[in-house]
C-alpha positions in Angstrom: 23.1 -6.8 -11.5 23.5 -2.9 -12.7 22.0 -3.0 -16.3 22.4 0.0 -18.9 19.8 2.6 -18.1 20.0 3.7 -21.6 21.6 2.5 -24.8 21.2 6.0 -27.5 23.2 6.6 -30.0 24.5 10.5 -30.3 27.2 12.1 -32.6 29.2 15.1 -30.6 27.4 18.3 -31.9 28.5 20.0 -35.1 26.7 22.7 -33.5 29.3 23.3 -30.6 32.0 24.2 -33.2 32.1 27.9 -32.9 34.9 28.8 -35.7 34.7 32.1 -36.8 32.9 32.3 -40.4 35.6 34.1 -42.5 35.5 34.1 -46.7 38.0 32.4 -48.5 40.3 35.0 -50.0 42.4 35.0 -53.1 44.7 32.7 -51.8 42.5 30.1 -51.4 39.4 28.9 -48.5 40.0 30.0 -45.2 40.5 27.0 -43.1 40.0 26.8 -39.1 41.4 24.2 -36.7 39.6 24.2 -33.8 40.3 21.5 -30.4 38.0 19.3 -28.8 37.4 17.8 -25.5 35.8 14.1 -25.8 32.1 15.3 -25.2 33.2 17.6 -28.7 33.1 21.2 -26.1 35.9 23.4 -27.9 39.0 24.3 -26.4 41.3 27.5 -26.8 44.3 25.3 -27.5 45.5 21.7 -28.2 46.1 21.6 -24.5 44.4 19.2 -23.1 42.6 18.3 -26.4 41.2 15.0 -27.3 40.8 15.3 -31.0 40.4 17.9 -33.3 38.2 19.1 -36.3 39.2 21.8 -39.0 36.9 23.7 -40.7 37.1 25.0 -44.8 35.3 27.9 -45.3 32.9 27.7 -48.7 32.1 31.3 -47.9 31.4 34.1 -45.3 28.3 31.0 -43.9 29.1 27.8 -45.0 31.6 25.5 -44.7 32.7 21.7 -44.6 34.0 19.8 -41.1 36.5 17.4 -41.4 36.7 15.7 -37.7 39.6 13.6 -36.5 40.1 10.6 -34.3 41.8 10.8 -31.2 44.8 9.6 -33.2 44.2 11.4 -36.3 42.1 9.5 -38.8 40.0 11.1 -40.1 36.5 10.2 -38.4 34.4 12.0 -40.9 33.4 14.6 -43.6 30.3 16.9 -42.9 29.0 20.3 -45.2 27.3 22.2 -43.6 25.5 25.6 -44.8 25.4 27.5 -41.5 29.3 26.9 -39.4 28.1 28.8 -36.9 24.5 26.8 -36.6 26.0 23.5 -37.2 23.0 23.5 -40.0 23.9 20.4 -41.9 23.4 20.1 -45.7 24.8 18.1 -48.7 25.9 14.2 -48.0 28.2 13.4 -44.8 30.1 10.6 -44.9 31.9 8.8 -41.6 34.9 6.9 -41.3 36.4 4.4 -39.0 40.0 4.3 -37.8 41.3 1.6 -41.1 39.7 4.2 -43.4 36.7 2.2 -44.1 33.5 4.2 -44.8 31.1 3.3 -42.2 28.0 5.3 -43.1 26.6 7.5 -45.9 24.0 10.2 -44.9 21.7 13.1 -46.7 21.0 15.9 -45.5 18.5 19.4 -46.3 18.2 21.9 -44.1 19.8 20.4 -41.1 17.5 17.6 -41.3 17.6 13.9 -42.9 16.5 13.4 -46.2 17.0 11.0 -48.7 19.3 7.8 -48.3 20.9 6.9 -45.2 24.1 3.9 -46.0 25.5 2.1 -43.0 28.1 -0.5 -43.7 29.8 -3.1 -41.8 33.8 -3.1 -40.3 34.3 -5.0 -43.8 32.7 -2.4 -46.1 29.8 -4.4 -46.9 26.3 -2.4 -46.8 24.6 -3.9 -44.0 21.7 -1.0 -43.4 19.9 1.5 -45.5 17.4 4.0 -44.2 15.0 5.9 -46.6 14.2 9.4 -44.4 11.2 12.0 -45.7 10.4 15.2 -43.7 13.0 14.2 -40.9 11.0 11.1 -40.9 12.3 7.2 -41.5 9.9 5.9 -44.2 11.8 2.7 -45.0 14.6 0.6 -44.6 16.6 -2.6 -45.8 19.5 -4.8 -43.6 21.6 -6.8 -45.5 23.6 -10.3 -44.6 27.5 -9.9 -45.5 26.8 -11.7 -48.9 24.3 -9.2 -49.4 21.4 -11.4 -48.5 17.9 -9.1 -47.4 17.6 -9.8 -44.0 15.4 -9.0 -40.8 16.4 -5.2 -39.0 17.3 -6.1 -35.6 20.2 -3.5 -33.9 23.2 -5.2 -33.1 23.9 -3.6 -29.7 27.0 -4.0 -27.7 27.9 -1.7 -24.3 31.1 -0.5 -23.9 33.7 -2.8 -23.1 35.1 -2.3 -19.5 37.3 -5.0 -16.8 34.9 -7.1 -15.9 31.8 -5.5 -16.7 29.2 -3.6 -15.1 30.5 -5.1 -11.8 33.9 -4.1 -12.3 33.1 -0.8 -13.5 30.8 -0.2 -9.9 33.7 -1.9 -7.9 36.2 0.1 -9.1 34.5 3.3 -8.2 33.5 2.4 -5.0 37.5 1.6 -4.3 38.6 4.6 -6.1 36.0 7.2 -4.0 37.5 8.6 -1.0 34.9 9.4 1.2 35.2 13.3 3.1 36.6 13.3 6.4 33.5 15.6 7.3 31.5 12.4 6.5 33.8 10.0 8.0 34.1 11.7 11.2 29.9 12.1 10.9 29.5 7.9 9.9 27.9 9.0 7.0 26.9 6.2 4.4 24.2 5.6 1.6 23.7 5.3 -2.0 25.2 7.6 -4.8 23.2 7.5 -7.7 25.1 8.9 -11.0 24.5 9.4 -14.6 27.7 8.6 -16.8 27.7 9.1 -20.2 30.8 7.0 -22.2 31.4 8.1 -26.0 32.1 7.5 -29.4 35.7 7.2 -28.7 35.2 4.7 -24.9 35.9 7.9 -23.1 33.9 9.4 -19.9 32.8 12.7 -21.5 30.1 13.4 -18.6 28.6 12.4 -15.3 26.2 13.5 -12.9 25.0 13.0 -9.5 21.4 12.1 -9.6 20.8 11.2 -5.8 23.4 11.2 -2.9 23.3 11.6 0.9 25.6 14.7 1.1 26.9 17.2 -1.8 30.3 16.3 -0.9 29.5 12.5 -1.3 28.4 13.0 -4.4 31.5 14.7 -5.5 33.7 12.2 -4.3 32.1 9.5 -6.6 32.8 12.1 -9.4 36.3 12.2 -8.6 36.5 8.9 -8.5 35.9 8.7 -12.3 39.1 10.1 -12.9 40.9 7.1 -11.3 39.3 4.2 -12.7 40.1 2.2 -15.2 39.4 3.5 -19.3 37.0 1.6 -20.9 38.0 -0.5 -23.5 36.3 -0.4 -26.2 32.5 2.3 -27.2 29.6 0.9 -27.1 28.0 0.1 -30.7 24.5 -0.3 -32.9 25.1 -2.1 -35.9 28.6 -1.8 -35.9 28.6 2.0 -35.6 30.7 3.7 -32.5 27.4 5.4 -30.4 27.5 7.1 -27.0 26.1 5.7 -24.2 24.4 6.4 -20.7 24.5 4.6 -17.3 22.6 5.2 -14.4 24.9 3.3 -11.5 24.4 3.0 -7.6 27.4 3.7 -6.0 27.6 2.6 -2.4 29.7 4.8 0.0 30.8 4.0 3.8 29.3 1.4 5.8 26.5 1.3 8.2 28.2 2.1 12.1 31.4 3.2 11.0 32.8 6.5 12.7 
């Protein structure tokens, strides 16, 4: 059975917002919308955009982010004293799609420090994190009634047709294997690196191993034919990216 190769939660980077740093004027703060493709890389246009983010200039250096869902909730609140650096600092505060605040954080400096919150799909606290230096120095979980409890992370992968197997079935169907190859009886193993979002969306892949370069590409391809997943993978009931590492069998042994 294919297992998750890794299971890390990641936030798309503040830091890949490149909005021009313009002063507020008279008439009020400048404020920037900029477009995002799911792995958060910006885009010239809403074309082809899966969410966006504006951006309200304090100054000619800092600002605040407000980034959207896919369907335009607002996802979350973050001040940051550099734009340009993606330098947080000052508290952030994240949303999920009902409205619900879903985590509290401090930050100084671009690191954390102080008080992280994180609280259940009901609004309950379930988490807090104490963090000194950029370093986690204590922290509390909580039951629903507010009960102190073990800290254990509640994983779950993202949710996709019949799992893991489905997931590799379905790209082996969907990849069409070169004619160069075919015509050759080419076969083997593709090994590839897929990383699925905050938002259950295939933001990147990459071929780790494959018999031929255009093998390879073809399982790529193939990604854009599957299935979507579901529902993101979570830790402690917070959206988190997450990586697999999947064989991917192409062409059989004789054939050609």
């Amino acid at each position: 059975m294919h297992r998750i190769a890794a299971f890390a939660a990641c936030i798309v980077c503040v830091s890949t917002i490149k909005a021009a740093a313009q002063p507020a004027t008279a008439k009020g703060p400048r404020k920037v919308t900029v477009y995002l493709t799911a792995s958060g890389e910006q885009l010239r246009s809403a074309a082809g955009a899966d969410h966006r983010a504006e951006i309200t200039m304090r100054d000619s250096v800092s600002g605040t982010l407000r980034e959207y869902y896919p369907s335009g909730k607002l996802w979350r609140i973050v001040p940051l004293a550099h734009v340009g650096l993606g330098l947080r600092h000052g508290v952030a505060l994240s949303y999920d799609e009902a409205g619900k605040l879903r985590k509290r954080e401090e930050y100084v400096g671009g690191h954390p420090q102080g008080e992280v919150q994180v609280y259940d799909a009901n609004g309950v606290l379930s988490r807090t994190k104490v963090y000194s230096q950029d370093k986690l120095v204590s922290q509390q979980c909580f039951t629903p009634t507010g009960q102190a409890k073990d800290c254990r992370e509640d994983k779950h992968a993202p949710l996709y047709p019949h799992g893991l197997t489905g997931l590799v079935r379905d790209i082996e169907k969907a990849a069409v294997l070169p004619p160069e190859d075919l015509l050759r009886g080419n076969y083997g193993l593709v090994i590839i690196k897929v990383v699925v979002d905050e938002h259950a969306t295939i933001s990147g892949a990459t071929v780790l191993k494959a018999p031929t370069v255009r093998m390879g590409q073809a399982v790529l391809d193939a990604l854009k034919r599957i299935a979507p997943f579901q529902t993101p993978g979570t830790v402690d009931g917070e959206n988190v990216s997450v990586v697999y590492t999947l064989p991917i069998k192409l062409g059989k042994p004789g054939m050609g």
